[in-house]
C-alpha positions in Angstrom: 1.2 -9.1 -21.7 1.2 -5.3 -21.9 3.3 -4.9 -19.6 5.9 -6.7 -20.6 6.1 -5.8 -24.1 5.9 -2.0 -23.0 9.1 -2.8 -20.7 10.6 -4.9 -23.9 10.2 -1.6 -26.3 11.5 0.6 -22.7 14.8 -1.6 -22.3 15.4 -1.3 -26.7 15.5 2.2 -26.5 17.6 2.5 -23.4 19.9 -0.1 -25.1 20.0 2.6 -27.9 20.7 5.5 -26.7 23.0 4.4 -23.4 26.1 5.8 -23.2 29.3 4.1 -21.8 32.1 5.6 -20.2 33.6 6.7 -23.3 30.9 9.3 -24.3 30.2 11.0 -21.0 31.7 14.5 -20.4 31.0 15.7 -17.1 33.6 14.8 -15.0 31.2 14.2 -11.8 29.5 10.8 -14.0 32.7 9.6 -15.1 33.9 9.2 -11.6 31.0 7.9 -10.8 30.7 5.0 -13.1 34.6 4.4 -13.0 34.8 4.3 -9.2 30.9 3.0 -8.6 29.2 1.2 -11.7 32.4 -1.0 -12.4 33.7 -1.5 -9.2 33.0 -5.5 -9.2 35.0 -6.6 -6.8 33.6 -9.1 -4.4 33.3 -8.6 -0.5 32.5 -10.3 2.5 29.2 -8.6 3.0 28.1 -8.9 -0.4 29.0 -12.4 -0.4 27.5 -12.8 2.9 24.0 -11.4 1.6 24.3 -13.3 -1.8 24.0 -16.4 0.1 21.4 -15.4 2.3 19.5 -14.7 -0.7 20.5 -17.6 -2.6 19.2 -19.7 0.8 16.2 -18.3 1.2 15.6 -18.5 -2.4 15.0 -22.1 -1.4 12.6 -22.0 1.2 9.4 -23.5 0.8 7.5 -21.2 4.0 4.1 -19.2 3.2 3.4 -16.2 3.8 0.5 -14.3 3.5 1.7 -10.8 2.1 -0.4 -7.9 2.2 0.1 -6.2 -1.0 -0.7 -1.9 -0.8 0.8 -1.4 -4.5 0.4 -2.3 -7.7 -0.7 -5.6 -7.1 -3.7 -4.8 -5.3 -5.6 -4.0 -8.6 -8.4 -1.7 -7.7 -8.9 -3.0 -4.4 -7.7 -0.7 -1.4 -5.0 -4.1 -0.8 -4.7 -7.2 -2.2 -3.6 -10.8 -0.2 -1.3 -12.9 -1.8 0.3 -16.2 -0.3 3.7 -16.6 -1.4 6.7 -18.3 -0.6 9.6 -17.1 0.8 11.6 -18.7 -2.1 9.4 -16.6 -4.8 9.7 -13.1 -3.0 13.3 -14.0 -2.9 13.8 -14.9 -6.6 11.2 -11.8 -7.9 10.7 -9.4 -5.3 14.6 -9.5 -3.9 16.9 -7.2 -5.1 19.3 -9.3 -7.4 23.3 -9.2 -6.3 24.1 -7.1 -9.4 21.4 -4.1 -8.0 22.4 -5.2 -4.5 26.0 -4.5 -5.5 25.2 -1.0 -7.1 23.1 0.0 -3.7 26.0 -1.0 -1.5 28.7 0.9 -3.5 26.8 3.8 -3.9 26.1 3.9 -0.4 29.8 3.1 0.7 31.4 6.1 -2.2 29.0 8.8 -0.4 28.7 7.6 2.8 25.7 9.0 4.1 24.5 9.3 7.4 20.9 8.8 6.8 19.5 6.2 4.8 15.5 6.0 3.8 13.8 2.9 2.1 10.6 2.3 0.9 10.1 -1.3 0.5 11.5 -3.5 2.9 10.1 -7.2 1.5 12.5 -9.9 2.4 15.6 -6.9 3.7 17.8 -8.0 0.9 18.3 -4.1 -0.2 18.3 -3.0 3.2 21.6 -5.5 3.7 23.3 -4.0 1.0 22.2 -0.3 2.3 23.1 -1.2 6.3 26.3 -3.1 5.5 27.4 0.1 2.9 27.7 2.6 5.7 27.0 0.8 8.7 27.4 3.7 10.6 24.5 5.6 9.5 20.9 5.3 10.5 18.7 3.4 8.0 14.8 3.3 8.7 13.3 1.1 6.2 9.4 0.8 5.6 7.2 -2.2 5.3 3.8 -2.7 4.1 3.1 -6.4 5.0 3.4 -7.3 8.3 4.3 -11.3 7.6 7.3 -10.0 5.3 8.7 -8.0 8.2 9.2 -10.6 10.2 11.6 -12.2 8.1 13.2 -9.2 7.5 14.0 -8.7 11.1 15.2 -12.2 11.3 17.5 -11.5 8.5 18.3 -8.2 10.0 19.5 -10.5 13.6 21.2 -12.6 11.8 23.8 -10.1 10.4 23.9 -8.6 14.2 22.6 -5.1 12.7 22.0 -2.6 15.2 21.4 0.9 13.0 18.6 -0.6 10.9 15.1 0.6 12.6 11.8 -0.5 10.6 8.6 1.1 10.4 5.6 -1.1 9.2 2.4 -0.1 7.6 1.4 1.5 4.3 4.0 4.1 2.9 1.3 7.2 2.6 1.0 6.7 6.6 4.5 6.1 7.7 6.2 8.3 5.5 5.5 11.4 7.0 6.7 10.0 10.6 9.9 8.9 9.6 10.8 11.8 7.8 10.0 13.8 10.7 12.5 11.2 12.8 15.7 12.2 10.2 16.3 16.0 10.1 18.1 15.4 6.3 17.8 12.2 4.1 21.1 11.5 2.3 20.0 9.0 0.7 16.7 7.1 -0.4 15.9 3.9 -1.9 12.3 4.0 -3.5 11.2 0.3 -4.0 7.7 0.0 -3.7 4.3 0.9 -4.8 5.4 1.5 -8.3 2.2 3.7 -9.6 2.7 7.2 -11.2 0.9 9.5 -8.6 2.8 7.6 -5.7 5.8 7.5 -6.8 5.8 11.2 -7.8 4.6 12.3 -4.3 6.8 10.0 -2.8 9.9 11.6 -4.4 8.6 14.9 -3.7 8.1 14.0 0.1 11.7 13.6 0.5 13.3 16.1 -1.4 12.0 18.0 1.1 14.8 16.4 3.4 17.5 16.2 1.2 20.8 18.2 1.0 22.8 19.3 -2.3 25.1 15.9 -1.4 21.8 13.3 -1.2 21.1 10.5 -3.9 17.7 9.1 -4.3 17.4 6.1 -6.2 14.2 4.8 -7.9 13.2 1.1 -8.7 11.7 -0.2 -11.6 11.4 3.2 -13.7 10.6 1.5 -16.5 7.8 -1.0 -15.1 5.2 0.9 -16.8 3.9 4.0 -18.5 3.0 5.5 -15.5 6.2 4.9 -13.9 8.2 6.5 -16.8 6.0 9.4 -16.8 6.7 9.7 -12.9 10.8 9.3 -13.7 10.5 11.9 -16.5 8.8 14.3 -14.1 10.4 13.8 -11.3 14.1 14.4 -12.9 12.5 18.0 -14.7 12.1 19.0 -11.2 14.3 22.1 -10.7 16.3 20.8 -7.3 17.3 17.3 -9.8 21.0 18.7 -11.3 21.8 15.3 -12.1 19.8 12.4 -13.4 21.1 8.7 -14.2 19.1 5.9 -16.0 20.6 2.8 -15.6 17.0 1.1 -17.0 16.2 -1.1 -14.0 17.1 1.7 -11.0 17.2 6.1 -12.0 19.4 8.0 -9.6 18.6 11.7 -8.6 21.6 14.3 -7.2 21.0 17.9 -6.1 24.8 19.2 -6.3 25.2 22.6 -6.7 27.3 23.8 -9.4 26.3 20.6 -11.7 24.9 21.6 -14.8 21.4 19.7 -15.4 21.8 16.9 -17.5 20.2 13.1 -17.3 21.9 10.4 -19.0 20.9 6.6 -19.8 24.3 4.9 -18.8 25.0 1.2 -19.5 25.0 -0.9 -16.6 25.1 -4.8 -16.2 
């Protein structure tokens, strides 16, 4: 119950002090929310993944999923069984986020792509389809939720997705060392302050003056706000973007350092 009212009083004040369009004066944002946040318009691969979603949504399969993050408590993991219809409907990245990855991804076309936080593949979809010619390695906690990921990954004939499976704190370092620069990340998982943090650090380490990190649920908690508001102080961050649900980190030179709360839908 803490929780959510401290995400109620979060999303008030974003709603607050969000800017649209018409209040933002740096000329790299505007473009960026013209071109990117209100670009709408339906495709064939987000169509295509929208119905996947919408059908697995519907399955009644259990899994037992391994949780490694904030789920697990205290405990060093915590075992959940879950169907693939709930991870779908909660743990799935909804079509308008889905939407947002994918045209980010397709405006900046980068040729590396890192996630953290595989679950079902959803957000990899929209990631993979974006720029399918770039290399996307995408990490997996749970072994069970993996597997559907790969099947989903089969069934949309992917061939530049490669995932990596175990906890993040392990993995990480492996795949970073497989990608010489990360031009873009997706961090969707383990949403805890001192992760998250060290996890953003990680792969700023890799990341050029044209890379775009985005960060899930930085408004879950306390700790995870505290996490955003330090991570987007650090010097490399010119540019920082809260849309409530994701924030969006970009290193160009020349950018004066600014963060701005932007409406999005």
């Amino acid at each position: 119950m803490i929780g959510k009212l401290t995400r109620m009083y979060s999303y008030v004040r974003y709603l607050l002090s969000a800017r649209t369009k018409y209040g933002i004066h740096s000329p790299f944002v505007y473009s960026l929310v013209t071109e990117v946040f209100e670009n709408h318009q339906a495709n064939a691969d987000t169509e295509r993944i929208k119905a996947l979603r919408n059908r697995l949504k519907r399955s009644k399969r259990v899994l037992e999923v391994t949780d490694f993050g904030s789920g697990r408590g205290n405990k060093p993991y915590a075992l959940h069984f879950r169907t693939v219809g709930n991870l779908a409907a909660h743990s799935a990245v909804t079509p308008s986020r889905g939407e947002l990855l994918y045209n980010l991804v397709n405006r900046f076309r980068p040729s590396t792509i890192l996630e953290l936080g595989t679950s079902l593949g959803i957000s990899t979809l929209y990631l993979s389809t974006g720029n399918p010619y770039a290399k996307v390695i995408t990490i997996e906690g749970c072994s069970t939720t993996s597997e559907v990921a790969r099947e989903n990954f089969a069934e949309f004939n992917l061939t530049n997705i490669k995932m990596l499976t175990g906890r993040f704190e392990d993995v990480l370092p492996a795949a970073l060392d497989q990608l010489a620069t990360v031009d873009f990340a997706f961090i969707d998982g383990h949403h805890e302050y001192e992760p998250t943090k060290n996890y953003a650090r990680m792969i700023m380490q890799r990341v050029t003056e044209n890379s775009v990190i985005v960060i899930d649920d930085i408004h879950w908690s306390a700790g995870m706000e505290k996490a955003w508001k330090e991570i987007c102080s650090l010097p490399q961050v010119k540019v920082s973007i809260d849309v409530f649900r994701f924030g969006m980190l970009f290193f160009r030179e020349g950018l004066s350092k600014q963060h701005f709360g932007i409406r999005y839908r």
